[in-house]
N, C-alpha and C positions, 0 to 999 in steps of 0.2 A: 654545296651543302651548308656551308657556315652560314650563306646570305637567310636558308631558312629560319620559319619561325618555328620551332619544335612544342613548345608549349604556352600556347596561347588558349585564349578563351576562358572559359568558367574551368576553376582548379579545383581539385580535391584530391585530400590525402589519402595516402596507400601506405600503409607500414605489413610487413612481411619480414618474413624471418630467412636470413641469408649465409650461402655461406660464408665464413670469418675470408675466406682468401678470397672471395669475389668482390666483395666491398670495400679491401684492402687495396686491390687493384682496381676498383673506378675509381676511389679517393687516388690515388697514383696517377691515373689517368686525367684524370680534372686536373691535380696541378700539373702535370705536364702538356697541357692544351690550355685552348683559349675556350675552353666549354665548361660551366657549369654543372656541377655534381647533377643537381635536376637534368637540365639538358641532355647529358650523357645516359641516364635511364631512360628517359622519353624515348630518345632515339631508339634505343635498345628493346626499350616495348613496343614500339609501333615496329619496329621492322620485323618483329615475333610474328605480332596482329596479319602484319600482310602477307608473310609466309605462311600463317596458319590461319586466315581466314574463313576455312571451313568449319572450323572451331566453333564460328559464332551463330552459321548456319542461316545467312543472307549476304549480302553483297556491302563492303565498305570501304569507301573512299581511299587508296592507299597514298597518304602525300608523302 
């Protein structure tokens, strides 16, 4: 999983209102790993996206 690329391609921002102790703990999370504050949400939304796929209502890539 490190060798992926999590967020590649054309970016764009997402700001979202969270709660105080979640953001608390990926800040935490990022300095205690080799992953990037970005990185660690990416992953985190894409693995949402492919468990909840149905959500989107067609079929999507899950990498």
């Amino acid at each position: 999983m490190r060798s992926q690329v999590h967020n590649d391609g054309e970016l764009k921002e997402l700001t979202v209102k969270i709660d105080k102790q979640v953001v608390e703990d990926y800040f935490t999370m990022a300095e205690n790993s080799d992953y990037d504050l970005n990185e660690l949400v990416v992953i985190a939304l894409k693995r949402f996206r492919a468990s909840h796929c149905d959500y989107l209502k067609s079929n999507i890539p899950t990498d």
